[in-house]
C-alpha positions in Angstrom: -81.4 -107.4 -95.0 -79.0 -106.1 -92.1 -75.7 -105.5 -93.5 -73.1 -107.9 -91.5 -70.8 -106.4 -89.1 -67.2 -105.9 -90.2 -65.1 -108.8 -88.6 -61.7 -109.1 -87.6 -60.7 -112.5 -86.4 -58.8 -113.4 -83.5 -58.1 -116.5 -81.7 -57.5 -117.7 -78.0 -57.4 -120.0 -76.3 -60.8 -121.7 -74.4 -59.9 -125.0 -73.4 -57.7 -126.9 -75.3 -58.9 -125.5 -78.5 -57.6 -122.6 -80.2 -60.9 -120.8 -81.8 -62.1 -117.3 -83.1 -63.3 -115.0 -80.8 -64.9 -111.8 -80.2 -67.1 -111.0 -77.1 -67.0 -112.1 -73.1 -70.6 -112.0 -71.6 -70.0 -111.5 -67.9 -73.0 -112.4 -65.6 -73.0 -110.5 -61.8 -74.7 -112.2 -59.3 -75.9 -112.1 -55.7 -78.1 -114.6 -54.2 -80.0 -115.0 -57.3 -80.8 -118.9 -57.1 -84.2 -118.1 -57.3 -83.7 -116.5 -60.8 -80.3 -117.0 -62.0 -81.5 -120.4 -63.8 -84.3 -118.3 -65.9 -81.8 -115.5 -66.3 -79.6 -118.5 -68.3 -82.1 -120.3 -69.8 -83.2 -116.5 -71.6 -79.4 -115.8 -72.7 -78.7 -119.6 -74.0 -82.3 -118.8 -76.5 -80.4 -115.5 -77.8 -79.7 -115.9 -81.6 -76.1 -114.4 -81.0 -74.5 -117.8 -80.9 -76.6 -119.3 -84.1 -74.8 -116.0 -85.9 -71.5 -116.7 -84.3 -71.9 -120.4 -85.5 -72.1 -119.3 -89.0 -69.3 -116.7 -89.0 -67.3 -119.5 -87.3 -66.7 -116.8 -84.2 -67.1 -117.8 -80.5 -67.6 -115.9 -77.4 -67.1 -116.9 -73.7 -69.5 -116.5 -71.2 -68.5 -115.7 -67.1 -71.1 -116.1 -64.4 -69.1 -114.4 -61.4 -71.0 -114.8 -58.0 -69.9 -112.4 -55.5 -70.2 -113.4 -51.9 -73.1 -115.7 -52.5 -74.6 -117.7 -49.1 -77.2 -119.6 -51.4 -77.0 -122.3 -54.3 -76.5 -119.3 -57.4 -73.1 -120.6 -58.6 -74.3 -124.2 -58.6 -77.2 -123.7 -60.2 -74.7 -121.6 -62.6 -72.5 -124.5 -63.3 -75.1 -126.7 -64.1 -76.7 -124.9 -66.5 -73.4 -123.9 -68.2 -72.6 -127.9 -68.3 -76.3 -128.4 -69.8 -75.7 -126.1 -72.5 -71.8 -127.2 -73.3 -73.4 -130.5 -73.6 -76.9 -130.2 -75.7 -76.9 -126.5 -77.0 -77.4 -126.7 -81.0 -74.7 -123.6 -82.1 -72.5 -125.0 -78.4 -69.5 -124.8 -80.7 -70.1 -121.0 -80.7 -69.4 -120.5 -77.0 -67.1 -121.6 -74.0 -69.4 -120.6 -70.8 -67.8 -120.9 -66.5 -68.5 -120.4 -63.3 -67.0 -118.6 -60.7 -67.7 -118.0 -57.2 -65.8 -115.0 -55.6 -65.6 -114.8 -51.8 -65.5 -111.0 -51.6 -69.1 -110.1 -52.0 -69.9 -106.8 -53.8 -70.9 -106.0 -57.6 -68.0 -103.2 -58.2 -65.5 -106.3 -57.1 -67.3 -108.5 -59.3 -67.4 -106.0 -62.3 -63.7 -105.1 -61.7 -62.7 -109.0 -61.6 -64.4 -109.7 -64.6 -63.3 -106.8 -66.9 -59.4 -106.8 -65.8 -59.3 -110.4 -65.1 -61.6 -113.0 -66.2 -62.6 -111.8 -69.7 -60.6 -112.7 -72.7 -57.5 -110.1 -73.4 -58.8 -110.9 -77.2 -62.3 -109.7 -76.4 -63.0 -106.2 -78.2 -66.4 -106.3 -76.8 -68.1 -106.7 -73.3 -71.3 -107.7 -72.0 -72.2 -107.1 -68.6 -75.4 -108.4 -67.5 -77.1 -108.9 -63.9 -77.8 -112.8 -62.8 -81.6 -111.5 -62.2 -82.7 -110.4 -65.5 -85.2 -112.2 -68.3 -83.6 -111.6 -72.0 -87.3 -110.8 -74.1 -86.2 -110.4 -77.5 -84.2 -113.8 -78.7 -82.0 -111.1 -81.2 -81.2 -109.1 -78.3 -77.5 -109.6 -77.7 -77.3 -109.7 -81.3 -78.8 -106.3 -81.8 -76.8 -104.6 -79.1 -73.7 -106.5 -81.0 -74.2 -104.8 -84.0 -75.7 -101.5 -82.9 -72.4 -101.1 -81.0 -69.6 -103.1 -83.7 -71.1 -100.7 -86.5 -71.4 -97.3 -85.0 -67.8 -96.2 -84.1 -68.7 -93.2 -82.4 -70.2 -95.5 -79.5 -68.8 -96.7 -76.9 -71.6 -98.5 -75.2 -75.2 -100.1 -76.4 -78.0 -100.3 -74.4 -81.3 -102.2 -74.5 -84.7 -101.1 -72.9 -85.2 -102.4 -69.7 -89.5 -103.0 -68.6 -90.4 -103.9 -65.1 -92.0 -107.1 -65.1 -95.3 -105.0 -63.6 -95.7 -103.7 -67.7 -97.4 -106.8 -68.7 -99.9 -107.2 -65.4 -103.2 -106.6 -65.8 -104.5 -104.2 -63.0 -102.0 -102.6 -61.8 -101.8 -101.3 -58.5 -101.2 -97.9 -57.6 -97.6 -98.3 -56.7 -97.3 -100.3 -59.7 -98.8 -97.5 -62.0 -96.5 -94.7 -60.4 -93.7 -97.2 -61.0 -94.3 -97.4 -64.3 -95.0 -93.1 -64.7 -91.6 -93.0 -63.0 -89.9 -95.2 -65.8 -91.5 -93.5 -68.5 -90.0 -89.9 -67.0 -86.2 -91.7 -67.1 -86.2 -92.8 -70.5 -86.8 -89.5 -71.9 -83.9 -88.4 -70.6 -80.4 -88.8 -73.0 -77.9 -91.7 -73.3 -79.2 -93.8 -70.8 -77.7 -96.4 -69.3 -78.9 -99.4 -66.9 -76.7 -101.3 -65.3 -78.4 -104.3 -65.5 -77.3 -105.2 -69.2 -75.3 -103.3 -71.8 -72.7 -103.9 -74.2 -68.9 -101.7 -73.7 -66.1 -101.6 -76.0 -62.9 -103.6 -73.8 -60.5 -100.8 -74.3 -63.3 -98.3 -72.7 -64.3 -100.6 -69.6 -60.5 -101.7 -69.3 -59.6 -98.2 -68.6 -62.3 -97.6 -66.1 -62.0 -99.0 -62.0 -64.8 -99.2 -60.1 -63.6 -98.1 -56.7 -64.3 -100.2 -53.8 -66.3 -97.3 -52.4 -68.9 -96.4 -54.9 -71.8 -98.6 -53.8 -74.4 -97.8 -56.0 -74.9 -96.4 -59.2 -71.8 -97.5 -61.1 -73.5 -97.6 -64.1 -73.6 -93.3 -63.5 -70.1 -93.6 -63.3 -69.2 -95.4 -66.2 -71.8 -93.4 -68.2 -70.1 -90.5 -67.6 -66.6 -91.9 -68.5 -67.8 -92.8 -71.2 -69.1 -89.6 -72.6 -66.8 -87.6 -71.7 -63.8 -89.9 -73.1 -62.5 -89.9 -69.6 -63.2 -86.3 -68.6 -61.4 -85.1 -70.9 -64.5 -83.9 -73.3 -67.9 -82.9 -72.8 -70.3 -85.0 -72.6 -71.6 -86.6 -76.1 -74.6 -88.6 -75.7 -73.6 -90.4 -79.1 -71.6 -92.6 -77.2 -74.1 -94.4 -76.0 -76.8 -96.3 -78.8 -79.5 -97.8 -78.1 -80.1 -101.0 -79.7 -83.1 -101.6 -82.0 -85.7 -104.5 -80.7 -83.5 -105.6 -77.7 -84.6 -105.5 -74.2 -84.8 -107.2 -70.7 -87.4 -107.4 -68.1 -86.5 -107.1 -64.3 -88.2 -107.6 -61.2 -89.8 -104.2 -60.0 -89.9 -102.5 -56.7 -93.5 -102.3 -55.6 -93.8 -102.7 -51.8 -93.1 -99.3 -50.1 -90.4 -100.7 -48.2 -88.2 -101.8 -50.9 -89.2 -98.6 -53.0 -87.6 -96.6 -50.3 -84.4 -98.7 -49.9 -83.9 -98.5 -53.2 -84.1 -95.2 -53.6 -81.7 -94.9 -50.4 -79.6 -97.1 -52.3 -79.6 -94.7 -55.4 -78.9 -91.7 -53.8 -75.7 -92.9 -52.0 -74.6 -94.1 -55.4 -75.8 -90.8 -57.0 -73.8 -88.4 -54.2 -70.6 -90.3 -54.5 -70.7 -90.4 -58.6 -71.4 -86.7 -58.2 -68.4 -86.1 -56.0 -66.2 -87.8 -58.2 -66.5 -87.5 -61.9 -68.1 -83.5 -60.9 -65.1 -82.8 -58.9 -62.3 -85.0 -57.6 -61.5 -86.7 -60.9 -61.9 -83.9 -62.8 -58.7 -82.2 -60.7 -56.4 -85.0 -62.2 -53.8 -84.3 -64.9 -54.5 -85.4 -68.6 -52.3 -88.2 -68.1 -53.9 -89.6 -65.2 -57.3 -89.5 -66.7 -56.1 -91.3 -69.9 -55.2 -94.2 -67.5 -58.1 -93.6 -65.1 -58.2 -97.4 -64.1 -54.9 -96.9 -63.1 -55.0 -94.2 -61.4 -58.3 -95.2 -59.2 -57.0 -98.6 -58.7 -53.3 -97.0 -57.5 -55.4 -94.5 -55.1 -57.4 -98.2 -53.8 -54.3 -100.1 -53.4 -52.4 -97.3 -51.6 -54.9 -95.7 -49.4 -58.1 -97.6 -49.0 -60.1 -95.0 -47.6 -59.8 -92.4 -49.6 -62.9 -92.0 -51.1 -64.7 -92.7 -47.7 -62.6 -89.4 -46.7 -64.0 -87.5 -49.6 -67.4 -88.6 -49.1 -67.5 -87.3 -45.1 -65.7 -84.1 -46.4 -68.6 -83.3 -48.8 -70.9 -84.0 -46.2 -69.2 -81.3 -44.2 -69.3 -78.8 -46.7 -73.6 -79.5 -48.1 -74.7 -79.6 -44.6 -78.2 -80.9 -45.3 -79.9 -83.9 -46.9 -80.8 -81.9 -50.0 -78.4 -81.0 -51.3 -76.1 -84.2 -51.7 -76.0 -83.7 -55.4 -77.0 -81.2 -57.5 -80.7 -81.4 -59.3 -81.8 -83.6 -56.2 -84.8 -81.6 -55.8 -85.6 -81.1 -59.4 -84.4 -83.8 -61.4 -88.0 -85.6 -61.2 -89.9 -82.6 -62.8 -87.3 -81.7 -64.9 -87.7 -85.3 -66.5 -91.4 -84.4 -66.5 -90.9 -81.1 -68.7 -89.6 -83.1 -71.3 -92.8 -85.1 -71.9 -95.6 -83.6 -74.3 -98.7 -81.8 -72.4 -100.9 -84.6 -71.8 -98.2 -87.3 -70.6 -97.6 -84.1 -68.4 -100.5 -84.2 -66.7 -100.8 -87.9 -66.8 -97.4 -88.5 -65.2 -97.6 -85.8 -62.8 -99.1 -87.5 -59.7 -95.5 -90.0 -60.2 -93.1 -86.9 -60.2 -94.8 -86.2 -57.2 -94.7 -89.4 -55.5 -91.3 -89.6 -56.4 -90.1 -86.2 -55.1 -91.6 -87.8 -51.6 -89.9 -90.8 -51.6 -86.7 -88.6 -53.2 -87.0 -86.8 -49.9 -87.4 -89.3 -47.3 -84.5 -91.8 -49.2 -81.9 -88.8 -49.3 -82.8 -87.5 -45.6 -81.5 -92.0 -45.4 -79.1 -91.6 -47.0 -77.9 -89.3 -45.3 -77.5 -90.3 -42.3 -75.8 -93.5 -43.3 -73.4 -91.4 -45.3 -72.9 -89.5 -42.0 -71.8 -92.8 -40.2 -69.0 -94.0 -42.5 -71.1 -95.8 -44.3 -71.0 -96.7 -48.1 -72.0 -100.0 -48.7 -75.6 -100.4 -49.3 -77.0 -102.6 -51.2 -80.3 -104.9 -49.1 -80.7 -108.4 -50.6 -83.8 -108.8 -52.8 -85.5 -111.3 -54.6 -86.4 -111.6 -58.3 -89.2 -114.8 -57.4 -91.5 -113.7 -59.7 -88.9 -113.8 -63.1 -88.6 -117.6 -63.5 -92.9 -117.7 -64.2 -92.8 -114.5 -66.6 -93.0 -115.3 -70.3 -90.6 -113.6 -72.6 -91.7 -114.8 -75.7 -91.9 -111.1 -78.1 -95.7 -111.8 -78.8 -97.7 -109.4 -80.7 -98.8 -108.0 -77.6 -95.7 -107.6 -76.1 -94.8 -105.4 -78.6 -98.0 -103.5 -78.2 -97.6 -103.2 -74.7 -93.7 -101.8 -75.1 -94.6 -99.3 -77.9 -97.6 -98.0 -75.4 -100.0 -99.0 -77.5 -101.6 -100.7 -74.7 
């Protein structure tokens, strides 16, 4: 049996009731009416809140929709009123909506961490509004892997394409997959799309308005490096045991491509920052690096716009934006044994075409001032996937078949 987590209780207050509590789950989402009410319906079947129920602990949960032009926060609402009202563990959890007119996930992150989560909260969730929770003990997992490992600052679940369970595959869909595969070999890694973050870790981190992609890059690499003040340690980031998510995956060319434009203007402006501008601040500065980035925001807007054109300047070509752009892909590939070698290698190649194309994009965009990116997609296919952890599930996740 799992030993119990050591608990400290705290109260706050959520409502008019003064109760226990421990986590905030915030919920980011764009235009996701098509999915958030799946994406719900998934966390509300977690077993986190039956545990909470029975340690007497509650959490809150935040859905903050960012500049949304469709129904997500009212589909939000009504979920969070259906659950308040019939959940069986409800005393377990306070749950809101929000609806932020500033569009953009970094807002959305920043508003949640430094504004809308309890000040009580030691722990954070983050999750995306277009994401399927598959294992019910999930949240629960990642709450444990992370409350009893105190070298970690962060857990993480694995994420699966929704393509893993389909049953012939395309080709795109199968060097999809081969490019996943490549990624998780690779140390302490972190998806965006859910984890779990200690509050002092992600209260003293500030996305800058500027980032566009890839923030999860940046706050992996706060994290490791205890605010650049360390190397890296990829113990800071655990990954829990049976937890995971399925998303939506890219498989028409076109969005593979914008995507991967998408990712490499997050990936250049990560690189510029925690490779060289932030690590040029004093040790004071990057102890309080929220501070600091939200003081540089606040008094000069564009100064990370003027960074980015500067780098430019100095690179010259496509290429080389960040370093390894060229041979991150097989570099990933060397890791694997010899015959998932040869098996993956058609993907590593596939992607080190579409790497080319989506940085010569990027680019350009990058070249015209540019550094918000991000082209509205659709998770359709999420609200008719079944997430129940069947044996063959679990087959299919361990690669058995």
């Amino acid at each position: 049996m799992q030993d119990q987590p050591r608990i400290v209780k705290k109260t706050v207050p959520i409502g008019s009731v003064s109760v226990p509590a421990w986590i905030s789950i915030g919920i980011l989402a764009w235009n996701e009416e098509e999915a958030i009410g799946a994406a719900l319906d998934s966390l509300f079947r977690q077993t986190l809140f039956a545990q909470f129920a029975q340690r007497q602990l509650k959490c809150e949960i935040v859905c903050v929709a960012n500049g949304c032009t469709d129904a997500t926060p009212t589909i939000a609402e009504q979920r969070f009123q259906e659950q308040a009202q019939h959940h069986p563990f409800k005393q377990a959890f306070g749950c809101r909506a929000v609806n932020l007119r500033e569009g953009g996930k970094n807002n959305a992150w920043n508003t949640f961490v430094h504004e809308f989560s309890m000040k009580e909260a030691q722990f954070l969730f983050l999750m995306d509004g277009d994401i399927l929770l598959q294992s019910p003990e999930t949240l629960w997992n990642m709450y444990t892997a992370l409350s009893d490992n105190s070298q970690a600052s962060i857990a993480t679940d694995q994420p699966l394409k929704d393509i893993l369970f389909k049953q012939g595959k395309t080709l795109w869909e199968k060097g999809s997959l081969g490019a996943s595969r490549m990624t998780q070999v690779a140390p302490a890694q972190l998806s965006g799309q859910l984890y779990a973050i200690r509050a002092e870790v992600a209260r003293n981190i500030y996305l800058p308005r500027d980032l566009a992609a890839c923030e999860d890059g940046f706050i992996k690499a706060l994290a490791c490096t205890t605010f650049l003040t360390r190397e890296a340690a990829t113990d800071r980031i655990t990954v829990a045991p049976n937890a995971s998510h399925v998303f939506q995956a890219y498989t028409k060319p076109r969005d593979i491509f914008r995507n991967q434009k998408r990712q490499m203007i997050g990936q250049t402006i990560v690189h510029l920052l925690v490779d060289d501008h932030l690590k040029r601040l004093t040790l004071e500065q990057k102890l309080n690096l929220g501070q600091t980035i939200r003081q540089k925001e606040e008094a000069d807007p564009d100064w990370l716009k003027r960074l980015i054109a500067a780098h430019l300047r100095k690179v010259r070509f496509f290429w080389r934006l960040f370093p390894e752009l060229l041979t991150i892909r097989f570099r990933r590939l060397a890791r694997l044994s010899g015959k998932e070698r040869v098996i993956h290698f058609p993907a590593a190649a596939a992607g080190f075409f579409v790497a080319m194309v989506a940085s010569f994009l990027a680019y350009r965009f990058l070249r015209q001032g540019s550094t918000h990116y991000w082209p509205d997609t659709r998770s359709a296919r999420l609200p008719t996937l079944s997430v129940g952890e069947t044996g063959r599930t679990k087959a299919i996740i361990n690669g058995v078949i």
